[in-house]
LUMVO-951828 format. One line per field, with one value per residue: residue number from 1; residue in three letters; chain; x, y, z of N, C-alpha, C in turn. Coordinates in pm, whole numbers, plus 50000, padded with zeros to 5 digits. Last residue first. Layout:
// LUMVO-951828
n (NUM;...)
res (Ala;...)
chain (A;...)
n_x (X;...)
n_y (Y;...)
n_z (Z;...)
ca_x (X;...)
ca_y (Y;...)
ca_z (Z;...)
c_x (X;...)
c_y (Y;...)
c_z (Z;...)
//
This chain:
// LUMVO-951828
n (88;87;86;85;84;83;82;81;80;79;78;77;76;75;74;73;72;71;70;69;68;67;66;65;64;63;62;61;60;59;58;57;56;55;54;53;52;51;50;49;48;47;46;45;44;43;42;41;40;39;38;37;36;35;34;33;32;31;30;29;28;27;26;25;24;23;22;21;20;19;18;17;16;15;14;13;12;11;10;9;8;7;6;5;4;3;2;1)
res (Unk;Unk;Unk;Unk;Unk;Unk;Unk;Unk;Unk;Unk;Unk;Unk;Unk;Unk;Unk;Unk;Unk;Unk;Unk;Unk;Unk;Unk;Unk;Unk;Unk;Unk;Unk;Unk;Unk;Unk;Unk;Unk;Unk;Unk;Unk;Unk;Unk;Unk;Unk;Unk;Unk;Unk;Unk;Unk;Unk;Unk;Unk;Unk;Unk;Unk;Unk;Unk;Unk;Unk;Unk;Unk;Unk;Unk;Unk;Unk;Unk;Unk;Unk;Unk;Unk;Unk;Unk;Unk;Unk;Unk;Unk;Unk;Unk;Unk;Unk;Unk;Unk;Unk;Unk;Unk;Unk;Unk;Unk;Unk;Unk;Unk;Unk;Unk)
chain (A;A;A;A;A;A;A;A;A;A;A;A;A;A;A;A;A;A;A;A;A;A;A;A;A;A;A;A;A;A;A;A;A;A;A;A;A;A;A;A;A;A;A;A;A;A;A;A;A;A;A;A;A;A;A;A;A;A;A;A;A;A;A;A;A;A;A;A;A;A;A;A;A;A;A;A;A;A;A;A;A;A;A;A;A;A;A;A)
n_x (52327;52400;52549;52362;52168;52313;52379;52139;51835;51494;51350;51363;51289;50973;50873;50605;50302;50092;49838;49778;49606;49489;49389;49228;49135;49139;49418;49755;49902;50155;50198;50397;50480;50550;50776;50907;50797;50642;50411;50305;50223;50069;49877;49782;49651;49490;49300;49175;49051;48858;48764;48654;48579;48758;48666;48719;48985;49049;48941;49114;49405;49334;49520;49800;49726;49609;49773;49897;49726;49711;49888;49897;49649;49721;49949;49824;49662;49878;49935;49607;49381;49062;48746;48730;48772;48644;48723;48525)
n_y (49737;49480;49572;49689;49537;49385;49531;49619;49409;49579;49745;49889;49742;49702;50010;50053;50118;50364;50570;50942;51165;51497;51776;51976;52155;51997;51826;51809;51519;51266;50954;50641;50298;49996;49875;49907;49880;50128;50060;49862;50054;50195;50013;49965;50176;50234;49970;50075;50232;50225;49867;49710;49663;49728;50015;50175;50104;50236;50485;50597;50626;50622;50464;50408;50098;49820;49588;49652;49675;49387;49308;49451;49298;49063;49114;49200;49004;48795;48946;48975;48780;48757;48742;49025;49161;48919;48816;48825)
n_z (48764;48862;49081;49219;49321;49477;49716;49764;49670;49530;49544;49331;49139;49156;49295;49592;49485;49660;49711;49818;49948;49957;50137;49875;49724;49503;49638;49667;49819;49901;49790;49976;49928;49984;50110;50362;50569;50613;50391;50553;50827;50685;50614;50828;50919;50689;50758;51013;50948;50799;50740;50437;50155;49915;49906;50118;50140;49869;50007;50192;50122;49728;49426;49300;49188;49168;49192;49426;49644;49664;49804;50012;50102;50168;50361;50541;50589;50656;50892;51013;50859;50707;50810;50847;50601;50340;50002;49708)
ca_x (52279;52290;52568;52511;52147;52265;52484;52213;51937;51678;51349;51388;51447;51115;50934;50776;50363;50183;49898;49784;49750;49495;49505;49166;49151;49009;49330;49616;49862;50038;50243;50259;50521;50467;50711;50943;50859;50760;50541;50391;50350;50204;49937;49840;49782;49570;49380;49281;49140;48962;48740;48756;48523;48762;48681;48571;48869;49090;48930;48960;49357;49374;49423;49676;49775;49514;49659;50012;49791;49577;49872;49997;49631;49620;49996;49945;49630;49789;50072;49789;49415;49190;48863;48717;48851;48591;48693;48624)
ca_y (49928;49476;49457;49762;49674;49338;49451;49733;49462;49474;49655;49947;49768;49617;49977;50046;50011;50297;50482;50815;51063;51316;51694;51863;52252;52040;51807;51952;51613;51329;51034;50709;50459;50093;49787;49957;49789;50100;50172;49839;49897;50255;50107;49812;50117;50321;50029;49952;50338;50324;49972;49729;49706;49604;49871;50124;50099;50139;50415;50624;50505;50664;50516;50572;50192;49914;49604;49631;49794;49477;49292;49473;49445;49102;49065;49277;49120;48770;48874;48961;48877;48790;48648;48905;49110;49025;48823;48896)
ca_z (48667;48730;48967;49202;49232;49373;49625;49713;49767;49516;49629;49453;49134;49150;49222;49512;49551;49535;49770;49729;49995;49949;50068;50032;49869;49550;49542;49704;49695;49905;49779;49949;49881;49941;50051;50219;50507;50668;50362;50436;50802;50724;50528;50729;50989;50740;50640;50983;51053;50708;50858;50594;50288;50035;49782;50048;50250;49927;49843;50184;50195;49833;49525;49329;49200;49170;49099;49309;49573;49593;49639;49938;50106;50084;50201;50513;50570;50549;50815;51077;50982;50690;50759;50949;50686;50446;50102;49785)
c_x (52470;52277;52538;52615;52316;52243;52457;52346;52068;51781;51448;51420;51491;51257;50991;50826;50498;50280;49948;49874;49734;49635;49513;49336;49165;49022;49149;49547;49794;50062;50132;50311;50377;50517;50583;50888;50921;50871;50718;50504;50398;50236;50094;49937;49863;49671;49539;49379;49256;49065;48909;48742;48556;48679;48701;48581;48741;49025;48952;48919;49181;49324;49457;49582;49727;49584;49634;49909;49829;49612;49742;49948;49776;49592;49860;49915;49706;49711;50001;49845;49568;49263;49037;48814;48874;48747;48700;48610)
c_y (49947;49633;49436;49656;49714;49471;49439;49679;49561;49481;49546;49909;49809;49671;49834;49994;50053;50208;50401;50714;50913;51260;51522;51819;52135;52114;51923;51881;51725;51444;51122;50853;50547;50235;49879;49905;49781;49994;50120;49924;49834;50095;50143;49900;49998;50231;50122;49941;50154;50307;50097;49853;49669;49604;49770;50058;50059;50072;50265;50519;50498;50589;50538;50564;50315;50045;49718;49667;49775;49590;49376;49436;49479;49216;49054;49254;49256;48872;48859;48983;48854;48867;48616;48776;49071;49042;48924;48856)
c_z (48706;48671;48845;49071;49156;49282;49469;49606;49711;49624;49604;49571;49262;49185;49215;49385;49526;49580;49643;49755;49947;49946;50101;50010;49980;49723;49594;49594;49744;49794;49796;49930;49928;49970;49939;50059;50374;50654;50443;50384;50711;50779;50579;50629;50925;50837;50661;50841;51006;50787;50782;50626;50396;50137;49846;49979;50191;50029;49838;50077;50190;49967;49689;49375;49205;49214;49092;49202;49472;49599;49572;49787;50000;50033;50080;50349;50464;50517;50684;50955;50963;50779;50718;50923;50782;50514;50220;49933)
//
C-alpha cells in the first residue's frame, strides 16, 4: 500500500475514491486507519468527493456516538440527466 507522502492532489482524490468503491460503510476514522493518513486529510478528500458527487455520506446514532459512513454513488446516479432519461 502506498503512504500518502507518495500520493498527492488529483491522485489522492482518486486513491481514496477507489478505495471507497471496495470498502463501503466505513467511517472517515476507519478509513484513516486503513490507509494510514492523517483523519483531518481524509475528511477534506472526503468532502471534495461528496462535493463532486462522487460519494455519499450517511450519518447515524451508534452507541450514543454519531458516525458518518462513507459510500460511493450509484452508476446510474452519475449518468447525465439526458442520458438517464433515455435508458429508465
Amino acid at each position: 500500500m502506498q503512504t500518502k507522502a507518495e500520493i498527492k492532489g488529483e491522485l489522492a482524490e482518486e486513491y481514496l475514491y477507489e478505495f471507497v468503491n471496495l470498502n463501503r460503510g466505513l467511517s472517515i476514522y476507519e478509513i484513516s486507519e486503513r490507509l494510514g493518513w492523517n483523519v483531518e486529510e481524509v475528511h477534506n478528500l472526503v468532502k471534495k468527493l461528496e462535493e463532486d458527487g462522487l460519494i455519499r455520506i450517511n450519518e447515524s446514532e451508534e452507541e450514543e456516538k454519531r458516525k458518518r459512513k462513507v459510500y460511493p454513488v450509484g452508476w446510474k446516479d452519475l449518468l447525465p440527466e439526458d442520458v438517464k432519461k433515455s435508458f429508465f
